[in-house]
C-alpha positions in Angstrom: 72.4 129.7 -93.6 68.9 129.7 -95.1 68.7 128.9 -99.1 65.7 129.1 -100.9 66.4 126.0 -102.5 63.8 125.4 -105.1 63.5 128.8 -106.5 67.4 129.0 -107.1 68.1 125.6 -108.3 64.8 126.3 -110.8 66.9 129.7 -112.0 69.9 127.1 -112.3 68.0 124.8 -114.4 66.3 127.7 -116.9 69.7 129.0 -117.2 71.7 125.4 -118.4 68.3 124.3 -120.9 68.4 127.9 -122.4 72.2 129.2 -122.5 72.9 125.8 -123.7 72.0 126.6 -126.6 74.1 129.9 -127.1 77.4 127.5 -125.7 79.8 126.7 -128.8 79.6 122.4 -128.0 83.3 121.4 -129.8 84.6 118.2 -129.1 82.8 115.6 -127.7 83.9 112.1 -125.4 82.5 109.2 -124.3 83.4 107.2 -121.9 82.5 104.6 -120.0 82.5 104.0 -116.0 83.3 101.8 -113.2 83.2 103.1 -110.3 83.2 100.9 -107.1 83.4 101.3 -103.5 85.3 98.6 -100.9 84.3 98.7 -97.0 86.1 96.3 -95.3 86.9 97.9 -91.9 83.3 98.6 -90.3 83.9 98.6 -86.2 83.1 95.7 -84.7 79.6 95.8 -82.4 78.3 98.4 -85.2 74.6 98.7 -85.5 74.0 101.1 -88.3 75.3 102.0 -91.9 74.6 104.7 -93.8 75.9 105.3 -97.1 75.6 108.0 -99.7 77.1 108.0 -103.1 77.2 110.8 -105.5 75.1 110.3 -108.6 76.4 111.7 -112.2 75.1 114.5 -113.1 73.5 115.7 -116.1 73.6 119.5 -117.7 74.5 121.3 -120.9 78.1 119.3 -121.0 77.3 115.9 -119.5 74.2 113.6 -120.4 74.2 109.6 -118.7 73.7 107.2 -121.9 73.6 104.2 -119.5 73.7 103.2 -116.1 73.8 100.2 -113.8 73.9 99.7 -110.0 75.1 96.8 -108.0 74.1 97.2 -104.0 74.4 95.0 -101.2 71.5 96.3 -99.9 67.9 98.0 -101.5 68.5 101.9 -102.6 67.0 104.8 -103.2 67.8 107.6 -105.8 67.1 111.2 -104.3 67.6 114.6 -105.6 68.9 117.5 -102.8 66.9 120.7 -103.8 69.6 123.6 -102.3 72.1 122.2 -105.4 70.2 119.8 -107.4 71.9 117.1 -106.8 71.2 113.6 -107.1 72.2 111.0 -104.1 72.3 107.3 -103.9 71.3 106.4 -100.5 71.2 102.9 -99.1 71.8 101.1 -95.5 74.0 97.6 -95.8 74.3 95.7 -93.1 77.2 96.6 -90.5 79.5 94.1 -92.1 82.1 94.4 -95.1 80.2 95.2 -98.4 80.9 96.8 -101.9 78.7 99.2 -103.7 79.3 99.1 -108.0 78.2 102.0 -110.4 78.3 101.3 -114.3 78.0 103.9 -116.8 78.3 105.6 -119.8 78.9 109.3 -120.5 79.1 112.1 -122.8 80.9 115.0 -122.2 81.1 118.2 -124.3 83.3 120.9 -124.5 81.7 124.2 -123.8 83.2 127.6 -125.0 81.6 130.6 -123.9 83.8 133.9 -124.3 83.6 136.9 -122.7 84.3 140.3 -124.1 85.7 143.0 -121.2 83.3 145.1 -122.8 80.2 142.8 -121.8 77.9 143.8 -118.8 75.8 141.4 -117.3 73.9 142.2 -113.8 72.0 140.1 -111.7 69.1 140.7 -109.8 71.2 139.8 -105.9 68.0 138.6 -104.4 67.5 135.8 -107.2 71.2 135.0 -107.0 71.6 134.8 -103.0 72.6 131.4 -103.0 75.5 131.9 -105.4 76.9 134.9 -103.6 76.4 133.8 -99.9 79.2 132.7 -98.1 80.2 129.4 -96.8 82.3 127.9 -94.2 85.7 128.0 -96.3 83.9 131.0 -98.5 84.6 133.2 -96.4 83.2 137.0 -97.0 85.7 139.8 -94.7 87.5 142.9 -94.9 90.4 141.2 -96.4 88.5 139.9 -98.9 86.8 142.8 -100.0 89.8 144.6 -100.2 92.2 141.8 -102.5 88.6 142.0 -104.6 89.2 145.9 -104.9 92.8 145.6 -105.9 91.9 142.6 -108.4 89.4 145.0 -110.1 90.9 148.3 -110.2 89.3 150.7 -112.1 87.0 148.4 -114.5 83.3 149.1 -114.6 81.8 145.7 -116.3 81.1 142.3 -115.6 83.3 140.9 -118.1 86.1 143.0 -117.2 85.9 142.3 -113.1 85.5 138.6 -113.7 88.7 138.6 -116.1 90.7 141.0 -113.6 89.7 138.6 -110.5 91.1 135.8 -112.9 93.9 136.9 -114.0 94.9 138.3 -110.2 93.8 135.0 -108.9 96.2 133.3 -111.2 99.2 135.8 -110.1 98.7 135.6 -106.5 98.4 131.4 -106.5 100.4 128.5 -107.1 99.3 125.0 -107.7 100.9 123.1 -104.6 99.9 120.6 -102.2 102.9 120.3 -100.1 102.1 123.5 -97.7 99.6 122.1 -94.8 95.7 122.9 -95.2 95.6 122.8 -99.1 92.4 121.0 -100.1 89.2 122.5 -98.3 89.0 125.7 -100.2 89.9 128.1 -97.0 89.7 131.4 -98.2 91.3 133.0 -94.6 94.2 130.8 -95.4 94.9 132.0 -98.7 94.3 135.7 -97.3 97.0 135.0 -94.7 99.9 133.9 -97.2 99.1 137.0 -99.7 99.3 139.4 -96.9 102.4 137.9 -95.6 103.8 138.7 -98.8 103.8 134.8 -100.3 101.1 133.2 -102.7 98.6 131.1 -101.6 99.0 127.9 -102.5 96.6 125.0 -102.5 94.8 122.6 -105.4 91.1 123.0 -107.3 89.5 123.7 -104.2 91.4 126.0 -103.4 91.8 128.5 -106.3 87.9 128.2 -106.8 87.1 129.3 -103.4 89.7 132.6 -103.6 87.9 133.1 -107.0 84.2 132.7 -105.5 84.9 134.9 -102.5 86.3 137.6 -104.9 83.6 137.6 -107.3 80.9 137.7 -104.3 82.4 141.1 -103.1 81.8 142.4 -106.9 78.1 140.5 -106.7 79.0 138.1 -109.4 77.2 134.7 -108.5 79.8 131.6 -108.8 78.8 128.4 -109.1 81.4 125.3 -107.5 81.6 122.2 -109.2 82.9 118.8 -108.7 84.1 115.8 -110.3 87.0 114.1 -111.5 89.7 114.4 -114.8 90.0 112.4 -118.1 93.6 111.9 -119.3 93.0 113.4 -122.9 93.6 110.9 -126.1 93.8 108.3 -124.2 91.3 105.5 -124.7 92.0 103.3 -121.3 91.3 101.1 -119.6 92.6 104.0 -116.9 92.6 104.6 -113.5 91.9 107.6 -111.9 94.6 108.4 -109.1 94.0 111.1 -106.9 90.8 112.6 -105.4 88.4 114.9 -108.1 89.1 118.3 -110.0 86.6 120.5 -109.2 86.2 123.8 -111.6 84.1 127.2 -111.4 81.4 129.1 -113.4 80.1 132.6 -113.0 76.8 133.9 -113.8 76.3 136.7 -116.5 72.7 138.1 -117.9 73.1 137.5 -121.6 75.7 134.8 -121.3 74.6 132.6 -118.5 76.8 130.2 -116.3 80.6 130.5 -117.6 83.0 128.4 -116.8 86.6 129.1 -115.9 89.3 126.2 -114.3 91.7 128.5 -113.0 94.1 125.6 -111.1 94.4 124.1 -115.0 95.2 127.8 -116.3 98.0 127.8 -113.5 99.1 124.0 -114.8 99.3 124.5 -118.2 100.0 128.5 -119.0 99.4 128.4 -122.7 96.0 127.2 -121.7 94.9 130.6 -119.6 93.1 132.3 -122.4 91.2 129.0 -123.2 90.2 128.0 -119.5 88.3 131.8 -119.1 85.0 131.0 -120.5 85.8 127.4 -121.8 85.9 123.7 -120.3 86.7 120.9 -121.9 85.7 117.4 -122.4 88.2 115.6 -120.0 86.2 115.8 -117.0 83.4 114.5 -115.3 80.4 116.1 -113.4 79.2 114.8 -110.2 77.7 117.4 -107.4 77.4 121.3 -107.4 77.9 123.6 -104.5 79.6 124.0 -101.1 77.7 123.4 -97.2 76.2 120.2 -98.9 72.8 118.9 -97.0 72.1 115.3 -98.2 69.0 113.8 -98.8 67.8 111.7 -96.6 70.3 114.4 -93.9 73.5 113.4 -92.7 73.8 113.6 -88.7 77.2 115.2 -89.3 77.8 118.5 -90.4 77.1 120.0 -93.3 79.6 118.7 -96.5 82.2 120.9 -97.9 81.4 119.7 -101.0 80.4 115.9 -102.2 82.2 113.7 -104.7 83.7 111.3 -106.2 83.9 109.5 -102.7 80.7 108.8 -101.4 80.1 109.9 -97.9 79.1 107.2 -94.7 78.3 107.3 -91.4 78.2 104.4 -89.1 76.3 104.8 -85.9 76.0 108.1 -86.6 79.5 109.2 -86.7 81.6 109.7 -90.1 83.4 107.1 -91.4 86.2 106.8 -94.2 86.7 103.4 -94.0 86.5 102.4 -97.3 88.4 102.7 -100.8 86.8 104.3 -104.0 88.3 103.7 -107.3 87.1 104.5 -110.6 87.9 103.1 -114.0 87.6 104.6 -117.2 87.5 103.3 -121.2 86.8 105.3 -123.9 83.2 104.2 -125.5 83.5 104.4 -129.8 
């Protein structure tokens, strides 16, 4: 898939500095971060390491205070243009070694309603890289035809985007016992909602069902990733489990808005709130799907990137390692 990566991510950028300033900011967090990385098992006889760790990012919700690095070997910070990510890229030697990220963040909460009533259009051509599909996003007959019976009858871009939503919520559970949950497949979900079932799945994959939904309405839809905050609580915590990853859709007049539709499903007094609102109790680390590093993997493209840092040794992926992160709140 081609992406005409500088012009979109430069429509990205616009959008965050200026409908930043429209977002109601509520509450706000610090925190600060340890994040660490233990390799222990590289194959004996190896010859080459590669290693490449997500960098925070920084938007309208998150800004980095502070940060330190601790490498066992000379790095490089790099940006990836398709997304606008940032990458720390280094090679250690092909031995055990631990890589050590230090910082502090802010995060804000952002609320951004949408009225039914609001329409919002997009020029498709300056928005291609937000409605193309991607290996898991799929775009098919199936899906163009759950997006029809998720709209109905409405007529605006607030009302669609509630309606996908809202189906999205009635048609998926939060579960990660049923095999394949995880990567965002679309056709899988399709499959268990024509069989007469919900689709089932975690972050991923409610975000996904939503993005492919919204594409067939030409609504762009923006992935993101990261990882939860336990709210209230001060720390020292550990994160257990992977990420959270959450969603936000493009509207002229409103800009990106976000919506965390697996949280909505968690925590059903929370479904008004999480259309149009994020909160503070979460971390941003990498946008997008079909993730090119920079300097470029040898394996395929990424489904998306973060919290674990990806690594290839001799050329081949490798998951050798444990990732934790730490967390304290900052006063």
């Amino acid at each position: 898939m081609v992406r005409k990566s500088r012009f979109f991510t430069a429509i990205l950028t616009i959008a965050i500095l200026f409908y930043g300033t429209l977002a109601g900011a509520e509450a706000i967090r610090r925190v600060s971060v340890s994040y660490t990385v233990e390799v222990k098992d590289v194959p004996e006889g190896a010859e080459r390491v590669r290693v490449w760790v997500p960098y925070p990012l920084e938007d309208e919700a998150q800004r980095i205070l502070s940060m330190k690095i601790t490498s066992p070997a000379p790095f490089t910070i790099n940006y990836e243009p398709e997304w606008g990510n940032r990458i720390i890229y280094f090679e250690p030697l092909p031995a055990p070694f631990s890589f050590r990220m230090d910082f502090v963040v802010e995060r804000r909460e952002i609320i951004r309603k949408v009225a039914r009533s609001d329409d919002g259009s997009v020029d498709r051509r300056s928005f291609e890289q937000y409605l193309s599909p991607s290996r898991y996003v799929i775009h098919s007959p199936q899906v163009e035809r759950f997006s029809r019976m998720a709209v109905g009858e409405a007529k605006t871009t607030g009302e669609k985007a509630r309606k996908i939503y809202d189906f999205v919520l009635e048609n998926m559970e939060y579960n990660k016992k049923i095999p394949g949950w995880g990567r965002g497949d679309v056709k899988r979900v399709c499959l268990a909602i024509s069989g007469g079932k919900k689709g089932t799945g975690n972050c991923t994959d409610f975000h996904s069902f939503f993005a492919s939904l919204m594409h067939m309405q030409g609504i762009p839809v923006l992935f993101e990733m990261g990882f939860p905050l336990k709210p209230g609580v001060k720390g020292p915590v550990e994160v257990k489990g992977g990420y959270h990853c959450w969603a936000k859709f493009f509207m002229s007049g409103k800009g990106w808005v976000p919506v965390d539709i697996s949280e909505a499903d968690k925590y059903p007094s929370k479904k008004e709130y999480f259309f149009g609102s994020i909160c503070e109790n979460r971390i941003l680390f990498s946008r997008g799907r079909d993730i090119l590093l920079n300097p470029v993997q040898k394996g395929e493209r990424l489904n998306f990137f973060g919290p674990d840092p990806y690594i290839e040794v001799d050329n081949q992926p490798f998951d050798g390692f444990v990732r934790k992160i730490i967390y304290r709140a900052v006063d």
